[in-house]
C-alpha positions as CSV (number, residue, x, y, z in Angstrom):
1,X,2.0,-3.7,-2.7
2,X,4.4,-6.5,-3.7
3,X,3.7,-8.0,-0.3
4,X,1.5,-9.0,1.5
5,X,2.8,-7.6,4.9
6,X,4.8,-4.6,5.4
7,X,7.4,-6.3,7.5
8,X,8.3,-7.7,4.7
9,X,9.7,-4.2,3.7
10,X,12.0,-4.4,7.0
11,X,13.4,-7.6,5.9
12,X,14.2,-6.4,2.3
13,X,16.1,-3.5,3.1
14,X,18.8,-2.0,5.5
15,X,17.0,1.6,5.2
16,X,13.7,-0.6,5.4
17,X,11.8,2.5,7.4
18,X,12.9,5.2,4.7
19,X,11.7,2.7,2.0
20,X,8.0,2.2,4.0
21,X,7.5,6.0,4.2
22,X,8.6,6.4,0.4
23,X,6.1,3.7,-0.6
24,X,2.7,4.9,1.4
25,X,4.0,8.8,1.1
26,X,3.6,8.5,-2.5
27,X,0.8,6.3,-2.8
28,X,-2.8,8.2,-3.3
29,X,-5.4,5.8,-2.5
30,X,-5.4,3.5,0.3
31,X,-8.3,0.9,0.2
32,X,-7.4,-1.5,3.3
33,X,-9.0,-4.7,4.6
34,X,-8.2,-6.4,7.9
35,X,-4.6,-6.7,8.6
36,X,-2.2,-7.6,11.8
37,X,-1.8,-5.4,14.5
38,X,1.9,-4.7,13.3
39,X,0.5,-3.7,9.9
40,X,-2.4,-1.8,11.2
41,X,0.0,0.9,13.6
42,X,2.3,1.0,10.7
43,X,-0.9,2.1,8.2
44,X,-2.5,4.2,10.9
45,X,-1.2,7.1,10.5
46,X,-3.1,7.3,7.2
47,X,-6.5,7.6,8.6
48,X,-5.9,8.9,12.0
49,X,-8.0,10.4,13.7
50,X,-11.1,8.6,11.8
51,X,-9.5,5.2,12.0
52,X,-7.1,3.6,14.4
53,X,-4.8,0.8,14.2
54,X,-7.7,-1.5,16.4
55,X,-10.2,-0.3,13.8
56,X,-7.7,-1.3,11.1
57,X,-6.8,-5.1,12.6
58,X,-10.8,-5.6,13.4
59,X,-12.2,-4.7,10.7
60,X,-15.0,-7.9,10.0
61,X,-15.0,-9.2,6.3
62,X,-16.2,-7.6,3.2
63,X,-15.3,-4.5,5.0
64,X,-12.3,-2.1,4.1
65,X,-11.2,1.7,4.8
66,X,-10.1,3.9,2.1
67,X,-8.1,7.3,1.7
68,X,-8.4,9.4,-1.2
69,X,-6.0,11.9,-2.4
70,X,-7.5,13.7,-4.9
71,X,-5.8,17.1,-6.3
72,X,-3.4,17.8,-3.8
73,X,-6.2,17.4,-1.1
74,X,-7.1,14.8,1.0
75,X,-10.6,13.4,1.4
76,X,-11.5,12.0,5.0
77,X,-11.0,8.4,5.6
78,X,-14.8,6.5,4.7
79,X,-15.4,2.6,5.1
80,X,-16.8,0.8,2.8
81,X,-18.4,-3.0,2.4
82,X,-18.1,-5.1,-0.6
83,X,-20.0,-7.8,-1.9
84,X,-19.7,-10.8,-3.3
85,X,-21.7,-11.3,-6.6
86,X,-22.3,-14.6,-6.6
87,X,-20.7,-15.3,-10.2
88,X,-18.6,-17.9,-11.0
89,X,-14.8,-17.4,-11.7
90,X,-13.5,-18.4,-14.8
91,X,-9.9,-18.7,-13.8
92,X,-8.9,-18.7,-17.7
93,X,-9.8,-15.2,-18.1
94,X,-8.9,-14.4,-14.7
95,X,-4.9,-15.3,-15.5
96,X,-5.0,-14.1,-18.8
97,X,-6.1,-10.7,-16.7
98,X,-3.4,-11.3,-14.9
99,X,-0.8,-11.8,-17.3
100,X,-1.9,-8.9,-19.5
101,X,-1.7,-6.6,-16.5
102,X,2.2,-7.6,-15.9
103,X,3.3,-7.1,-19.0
104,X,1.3,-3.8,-19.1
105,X,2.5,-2.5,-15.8
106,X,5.0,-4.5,-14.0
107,X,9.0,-4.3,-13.5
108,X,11.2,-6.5,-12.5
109,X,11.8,-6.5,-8.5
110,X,15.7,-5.2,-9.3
111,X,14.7,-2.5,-11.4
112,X,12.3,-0.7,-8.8
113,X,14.9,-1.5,-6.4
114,X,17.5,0.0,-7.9
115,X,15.0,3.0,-8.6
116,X,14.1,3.1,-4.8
117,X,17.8,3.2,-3.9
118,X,18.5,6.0,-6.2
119,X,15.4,7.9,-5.0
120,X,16.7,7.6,-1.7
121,X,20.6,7.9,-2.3
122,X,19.3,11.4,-3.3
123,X,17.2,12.6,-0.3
124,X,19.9,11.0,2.3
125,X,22.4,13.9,0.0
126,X,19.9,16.5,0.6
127,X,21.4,19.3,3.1
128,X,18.4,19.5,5.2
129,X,19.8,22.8,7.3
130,X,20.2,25.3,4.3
């Protein structure tokens, strides 16, 4: 996610709840750390009834849930724990990472957007009761 709460959703957009439940609904894999408590009822629903949202904001460090869609089926919520390996970060190659990984796959903010607004344009047109 672009940010690092999703209230920061609400504040970007009038149709701020129609653009949270584009965002998770289409994401596949969840792999989430501690968060807020506003943050963990929003995310919730994705790992109900393994996970709640006190499991979600409690969660101690190094520790994470994750959801895995994986051909059209979804695999029960798991925890996980990861470790730190003791190495020492070179933050050279870490921002040429970085970099290399925006040029590769980011857009500018306006451009997704404008996609989300189209995508959305379209399912507000949608005649729900034919």
């Amino acid at each position: 996610m672009p940010t690092s709460l999703l209230s920061q959703i609400d504040k970007k957009s009038d149709s701020s709840q129609s653009v949270l439940n584009a965002i998770l609904g289409n994401v596949g894999t969840f792999v989430v750390f501690r968060v807020g408590i506003d943050d963990a009822t929003k995310l919730q629903p994705m790992f109900y009834p393994y996970f709640r949202d006190l499991d979600i904001k409690e969660l101690p460090n190094w520790q994470a849930y994750v959801r895995i869609r994986m051909e059209r089926k979804v695999i029960p919520p798991f925890n996980i724990e990861t470790i730190m390996d003791g190495a020492a970060c070179d933050n050279e190659v870490a921002e040429r990472i970085r970099e290399r990984s925006r040029r590769r796959h980011a857009k500018p903010a306006k451009q997704v957007e404008d996609e989300i607004a189209k995508m959305l344009e379209f399912i507000n047109n949608i005649d729900w009761e034919e």
